[in-house]
C-alpha positions in Angstrom: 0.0 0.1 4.6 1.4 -0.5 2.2 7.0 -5.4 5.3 4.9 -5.1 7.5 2.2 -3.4 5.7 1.4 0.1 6.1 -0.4 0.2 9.9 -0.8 2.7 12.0 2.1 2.7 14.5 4.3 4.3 17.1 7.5 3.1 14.8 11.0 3.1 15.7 13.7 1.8 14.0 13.4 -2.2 14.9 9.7 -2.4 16.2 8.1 -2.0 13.5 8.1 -5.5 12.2 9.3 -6.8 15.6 5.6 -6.7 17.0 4.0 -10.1 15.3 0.8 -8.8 13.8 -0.4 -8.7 10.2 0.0 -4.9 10.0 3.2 -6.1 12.0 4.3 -2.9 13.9 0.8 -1.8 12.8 -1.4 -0.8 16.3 0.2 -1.9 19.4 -1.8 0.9 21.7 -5.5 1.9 21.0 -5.6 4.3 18.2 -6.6 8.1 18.8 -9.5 9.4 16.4 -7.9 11.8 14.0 -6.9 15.5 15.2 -4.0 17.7 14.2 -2.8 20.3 16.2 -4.2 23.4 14.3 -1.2 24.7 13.2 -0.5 27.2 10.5 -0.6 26.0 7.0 2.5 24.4 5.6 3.6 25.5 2.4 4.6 22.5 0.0 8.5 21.8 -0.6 9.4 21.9 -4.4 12.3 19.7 -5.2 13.9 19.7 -8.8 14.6 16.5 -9.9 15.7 17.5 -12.9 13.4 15.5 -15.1 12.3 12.2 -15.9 11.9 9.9 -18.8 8.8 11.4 -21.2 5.6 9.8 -21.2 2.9 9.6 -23.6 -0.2 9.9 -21.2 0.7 9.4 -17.5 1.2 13.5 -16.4 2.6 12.6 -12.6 2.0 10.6 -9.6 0.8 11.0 -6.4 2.8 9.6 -2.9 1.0 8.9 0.4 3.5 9.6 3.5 1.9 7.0 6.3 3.2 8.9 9.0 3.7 7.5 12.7 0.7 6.1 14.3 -0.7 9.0 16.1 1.2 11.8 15.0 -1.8 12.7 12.6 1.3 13.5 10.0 0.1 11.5 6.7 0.9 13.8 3.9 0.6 13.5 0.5 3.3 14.6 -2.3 2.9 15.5 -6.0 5.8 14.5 -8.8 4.9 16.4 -12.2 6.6 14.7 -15.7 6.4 18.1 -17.1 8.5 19.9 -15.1 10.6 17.1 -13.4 9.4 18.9 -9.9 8.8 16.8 -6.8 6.0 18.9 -4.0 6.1 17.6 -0.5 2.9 18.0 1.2 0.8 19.4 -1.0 -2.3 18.9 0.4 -2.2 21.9 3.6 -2.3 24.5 1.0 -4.8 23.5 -1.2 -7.5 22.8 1.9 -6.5 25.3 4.0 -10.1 24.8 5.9 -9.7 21.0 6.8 -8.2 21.4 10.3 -6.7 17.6 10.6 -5.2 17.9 6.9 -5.1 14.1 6.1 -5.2 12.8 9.7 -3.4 9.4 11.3 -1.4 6.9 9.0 -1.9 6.9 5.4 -2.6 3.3 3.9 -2.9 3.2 0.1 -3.8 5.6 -2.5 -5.8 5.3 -5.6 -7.7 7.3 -8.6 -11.2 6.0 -10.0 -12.9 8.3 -12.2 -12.2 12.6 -11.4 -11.4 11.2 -8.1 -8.4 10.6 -5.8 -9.0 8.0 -2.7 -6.6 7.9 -0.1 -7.3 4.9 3.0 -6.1 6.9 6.2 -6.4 4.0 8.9 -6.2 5.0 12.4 -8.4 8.0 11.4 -11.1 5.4 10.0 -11.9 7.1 7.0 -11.3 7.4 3.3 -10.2 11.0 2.3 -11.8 11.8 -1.1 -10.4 14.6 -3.6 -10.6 15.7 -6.9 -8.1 14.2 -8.9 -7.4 17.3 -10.7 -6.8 19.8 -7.7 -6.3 17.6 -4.6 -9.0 19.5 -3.2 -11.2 17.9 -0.7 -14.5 16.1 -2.1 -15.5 14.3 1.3 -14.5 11.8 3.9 -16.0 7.9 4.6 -16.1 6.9 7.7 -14.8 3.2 7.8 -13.3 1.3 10.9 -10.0 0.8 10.8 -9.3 0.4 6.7 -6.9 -0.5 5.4 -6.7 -0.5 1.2 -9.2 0.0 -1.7 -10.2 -1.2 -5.0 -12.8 -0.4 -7.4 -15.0 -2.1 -10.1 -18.2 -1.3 -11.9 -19.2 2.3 -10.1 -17.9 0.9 -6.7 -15.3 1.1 -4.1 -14.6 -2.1 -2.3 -12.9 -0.7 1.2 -11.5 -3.8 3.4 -11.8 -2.7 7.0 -10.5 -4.4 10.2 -13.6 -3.6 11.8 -12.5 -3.7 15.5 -9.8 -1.3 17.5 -6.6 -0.7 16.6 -5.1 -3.4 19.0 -3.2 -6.7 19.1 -6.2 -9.0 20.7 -6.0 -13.0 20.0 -9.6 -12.7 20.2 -10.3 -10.0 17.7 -13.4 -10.4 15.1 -13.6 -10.8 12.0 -13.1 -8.2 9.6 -15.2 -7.1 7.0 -15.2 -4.9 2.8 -17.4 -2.2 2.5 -19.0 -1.2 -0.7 -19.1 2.2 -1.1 -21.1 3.7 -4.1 -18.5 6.4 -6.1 -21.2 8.5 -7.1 -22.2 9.5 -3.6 -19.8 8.1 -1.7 -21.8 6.5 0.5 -21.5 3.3 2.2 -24.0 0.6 0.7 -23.7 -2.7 2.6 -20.7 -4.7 3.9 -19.5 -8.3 3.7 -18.0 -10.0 6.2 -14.4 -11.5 5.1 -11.2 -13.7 6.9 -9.5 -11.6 10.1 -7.4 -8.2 9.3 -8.0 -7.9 5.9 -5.4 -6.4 3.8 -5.5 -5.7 0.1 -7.9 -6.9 -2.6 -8.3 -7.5 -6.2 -11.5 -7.7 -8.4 -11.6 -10.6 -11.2 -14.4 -11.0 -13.2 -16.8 -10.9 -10.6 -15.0 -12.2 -7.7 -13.3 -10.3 -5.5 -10.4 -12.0 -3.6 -9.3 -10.6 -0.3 -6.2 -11.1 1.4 -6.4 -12.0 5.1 -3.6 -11.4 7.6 -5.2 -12.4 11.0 -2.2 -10.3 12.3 -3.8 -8.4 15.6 -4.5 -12.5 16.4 -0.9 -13.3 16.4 0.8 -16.2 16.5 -2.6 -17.3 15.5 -2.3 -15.7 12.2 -5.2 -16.2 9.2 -3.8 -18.1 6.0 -6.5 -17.4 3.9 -7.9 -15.2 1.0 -11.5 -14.6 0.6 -13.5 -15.0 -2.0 -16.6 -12.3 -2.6 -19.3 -13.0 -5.2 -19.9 -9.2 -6.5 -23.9 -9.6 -7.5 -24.5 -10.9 -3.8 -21.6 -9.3 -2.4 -21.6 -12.3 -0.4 -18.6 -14.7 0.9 -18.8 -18.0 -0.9 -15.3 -19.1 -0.2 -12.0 -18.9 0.8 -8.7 -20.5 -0.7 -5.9 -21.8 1.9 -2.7 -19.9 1.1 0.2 -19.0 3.8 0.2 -17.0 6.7 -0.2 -13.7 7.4 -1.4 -12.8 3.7 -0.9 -9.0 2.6 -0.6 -7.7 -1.1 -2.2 -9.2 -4.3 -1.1 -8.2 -7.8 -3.8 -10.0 -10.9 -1.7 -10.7 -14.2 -3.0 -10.7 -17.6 -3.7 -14.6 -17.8 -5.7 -14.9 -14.7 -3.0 -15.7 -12.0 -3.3 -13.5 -8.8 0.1 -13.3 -7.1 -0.2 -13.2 -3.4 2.2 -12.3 -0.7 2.6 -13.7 2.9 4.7 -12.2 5.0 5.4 -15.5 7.2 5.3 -15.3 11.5 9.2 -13.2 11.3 10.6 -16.5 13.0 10.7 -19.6 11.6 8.3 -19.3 8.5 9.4 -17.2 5.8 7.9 -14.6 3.6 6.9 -16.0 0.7 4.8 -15.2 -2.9 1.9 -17.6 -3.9 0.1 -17.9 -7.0 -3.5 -18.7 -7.6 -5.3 -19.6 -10.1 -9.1 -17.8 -10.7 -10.1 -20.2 -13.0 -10.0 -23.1 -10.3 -9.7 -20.7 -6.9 -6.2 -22.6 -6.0 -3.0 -22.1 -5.2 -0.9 -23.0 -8.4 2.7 -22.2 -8.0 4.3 -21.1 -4.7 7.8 -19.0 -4.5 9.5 -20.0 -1.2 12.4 -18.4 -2.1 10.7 -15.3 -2.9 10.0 -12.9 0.0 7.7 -10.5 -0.5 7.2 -6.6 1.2 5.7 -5.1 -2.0 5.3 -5.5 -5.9 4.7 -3.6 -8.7 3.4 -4.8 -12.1 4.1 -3.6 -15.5 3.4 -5.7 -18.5 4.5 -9.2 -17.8 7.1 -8.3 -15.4 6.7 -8.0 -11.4 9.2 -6.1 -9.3 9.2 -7.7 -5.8 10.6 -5.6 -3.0 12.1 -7.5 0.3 12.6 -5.8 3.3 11.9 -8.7 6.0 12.9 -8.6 9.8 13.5 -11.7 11.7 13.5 -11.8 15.5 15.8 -14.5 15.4 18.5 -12.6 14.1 17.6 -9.2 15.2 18.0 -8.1 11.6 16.6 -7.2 8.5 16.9 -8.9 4.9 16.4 -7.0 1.6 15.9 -7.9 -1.9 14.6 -6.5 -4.9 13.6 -9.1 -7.8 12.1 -9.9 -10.7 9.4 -12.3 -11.9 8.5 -12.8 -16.0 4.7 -13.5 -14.5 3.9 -15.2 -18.3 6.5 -18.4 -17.8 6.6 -17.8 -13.9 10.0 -17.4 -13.8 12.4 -15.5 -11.3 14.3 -13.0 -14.6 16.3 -11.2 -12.2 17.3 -10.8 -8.5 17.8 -7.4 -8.3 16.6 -4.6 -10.5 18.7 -2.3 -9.0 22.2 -2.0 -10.9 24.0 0.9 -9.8 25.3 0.3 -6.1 22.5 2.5 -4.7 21.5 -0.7 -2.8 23.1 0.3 0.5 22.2 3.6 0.7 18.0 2.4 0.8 17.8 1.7 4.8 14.4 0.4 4.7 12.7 -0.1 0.7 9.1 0.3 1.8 6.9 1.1 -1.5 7.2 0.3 -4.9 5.8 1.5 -8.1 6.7 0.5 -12.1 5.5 3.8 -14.4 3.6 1.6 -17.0 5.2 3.5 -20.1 8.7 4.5 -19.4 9.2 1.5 -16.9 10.9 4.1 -14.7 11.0 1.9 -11.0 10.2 4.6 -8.0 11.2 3.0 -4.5 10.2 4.3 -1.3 12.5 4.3 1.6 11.5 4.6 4.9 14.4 5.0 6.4 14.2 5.3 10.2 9.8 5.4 10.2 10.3 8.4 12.3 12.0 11.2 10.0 11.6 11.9 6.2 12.0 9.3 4.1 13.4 9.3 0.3 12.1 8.3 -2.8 14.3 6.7 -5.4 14.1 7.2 -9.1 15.7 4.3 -11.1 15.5 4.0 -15.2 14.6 0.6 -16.5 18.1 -0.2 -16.4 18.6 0.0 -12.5 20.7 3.3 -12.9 19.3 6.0 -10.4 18.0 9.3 -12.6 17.0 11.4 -9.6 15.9 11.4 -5.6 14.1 13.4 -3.7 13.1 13.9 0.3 9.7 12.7 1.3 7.2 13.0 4.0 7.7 10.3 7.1 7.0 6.7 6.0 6.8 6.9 2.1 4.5 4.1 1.1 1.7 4.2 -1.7 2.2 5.7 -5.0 -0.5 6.2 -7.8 0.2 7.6 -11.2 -2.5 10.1 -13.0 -2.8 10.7 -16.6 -3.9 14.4 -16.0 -1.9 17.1 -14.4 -2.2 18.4 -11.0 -4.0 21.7 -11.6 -1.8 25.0 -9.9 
């Protein structure tokens, strides 16, 4: 989910941000409850990388493959620091029983606690594992979700709440909160149209809205959730078609719109929580994904235009303390042309490592870039179809 953010799509190699929706590309035909063939199990790929930079607690990372929209081929891989080995698709062999493995298009990943949460959209549920093993836990039926956060013993799910399908007339969408101890849902709130991701503050929790299955009639605002009534009490006018949302250390929440792919931009707003308004905003910032590590953002570009029937990439840097653009690229080697289409990012918080995801075509494997804090590439490695969300674990995936 997470361009156009990670949706649940019949991709090919120009539609997927051509359709104008908030998940752009995201759900242009009604979406198929999840069901894999049952085929036999699929033994993981091992890929050596041949190492990576040493960390002091952070043991490996896990990647969620989105997968085209009904295909039911999300797949998750597995990158251990210890041995420098990348497994595709490790999920098949450790729950051999679950017939649809992972299901239809992967969204976003996260750990909270022993446990690993992965947001599978068009399947309308959140696959839960342990942490530890990957082994299934339990699945939470949600409507169309589409990214999670978590705070105080709960999971905060935002959820598009209708079909899978463009509709200028489509409701409202809605965050469930989903109690982690017994994964069940416990009440919902409703938010702006097409909710994307969210970030908890304090006790507010600020949702992005996209409006993007309203299209050109797109939603320009975030929400704003009081967590002891788990009630709407506001919402803050940003830009258009709203999609990821990074929180710094000093209270700023960096936003990103991703424009109508015509004639308004992408662009990266700040807000501040101390006053619920936007306080600085980047025009010349565009904004697919970001990653945060310390006081540094790394914003990934990959934007398509219908007017030119092209894409645009860039991969910058913002010091988040003075707001300033530091860098615009963070890639310094010349690998730039070989990354067809930079779809996830992730910053390992000690070695400050920079993994990009490249989707390439959205239909075959894609390939995930390792890059040292200099910009130099260290390794790469093939990936499942539509690389997208990447979470880091400090304990190591058990054999």
């Amino acid at each position: 989910m997470a361009g156009a953010p990670s949706c649940a799509v019949a991709r090919r190699v120009r539609s997927r941000r051509m359709v104008a929706c908030g998940v752009l590309a995201a759900c242009l035909a009604g979406c198929l409850f999840s069901c894999r063939k049952e085929e036999g199990v699929i033994p993981p790929t091992h890929i050596d990388t041949g190492g990576s930079m040493q960390t002091d607690s952070i043991r490996g990372f896990f990647l969620l493959n989105e997968g085209n929209k009904g295909s039911n081929k999300a797949t998750l891989d597995y990158f251990d620091y210890a041995t420098g080995v990348y497994s595709k698709n490790i999920y098949p062999s450790r729950n051999p029983t679950v017939v649809k493995e992972l299901g239809d298009v992967g969204n976003d990943i996260q750990i909270y606690g022993s446990k690993l949460y992965a947001v599978i959209n068009c399947s309308h549920l959140v696959e839960v594992m342990d942490a530890a093993t990957a082994r299934h836990i339990a699945t939470i039926a949600i409507p169309n979700c589409r990214y999670i956060t978590f705070d105080k013993g709960y999971a905060y799910v935002s959820s598009y709440a209708g079909p899978v399908l463009i509709d200028p007339g489509a409701r409202l969408g809605y965050v469930a909160k989903v109690d982690t101890a017994t994964l069940q849902v416990l009440d919902s709130c409703v938010v702006g149209y097409q909710p994307e991701e969210l970030v908890v503050c304090g006790n507010k929790l600020y949702v992005a809205n996209s409006g993007g299955y309203r299209v050109p009639d797109y939603d320009n605002t975030v929400s704003v959730v009081d967590l002891t009534t788990f009630a709407e009490v506001g919402k803050i006018v940003v830009g258009i078609n709203l999609h990821r949302m990074r929180l710094d250390a000093y209270g700023y929440l960096w936003v990103s719109s991703r424009g109508d792919y015509k004639y308004t931009p992408s662009k990266t707003y700040v807000l501040d929580t101390r006053t619920d308004r936007v306080k600085t905003v980047f025009a010349q910032l565009p904004n697919s994904a970001m990653s945060l590590a310390g006081d540094s953002l790394y914003v990934l570009s990959s934007v398509w235009s219908e007017l030119s029937g092209s894409y645009s990439t860039a991969y910058a840097v913002v010091d988040v303390r003075t707001q300033r653009i530091v860098a615009q690229r963070f890639i310094t080697d010349g690998t730039e042309p070989f990354i067809e289409r930079p779809y996830g990012i992730a910053v390992n918080p000690e070695t400050r490592e920079i993994l990009v995801a490249d989707a390439k075509d959205y239909v075959t494997p894609g390939v995930l870039y390792c890059f040292r804090p200099d910009g130099k590439k260290r390794w790469e490695a093939s990936t499942g179809d539509i690389p997208s969300s990447i979470v880091f674990t400090r304990q190591r995936l058990a054999p």
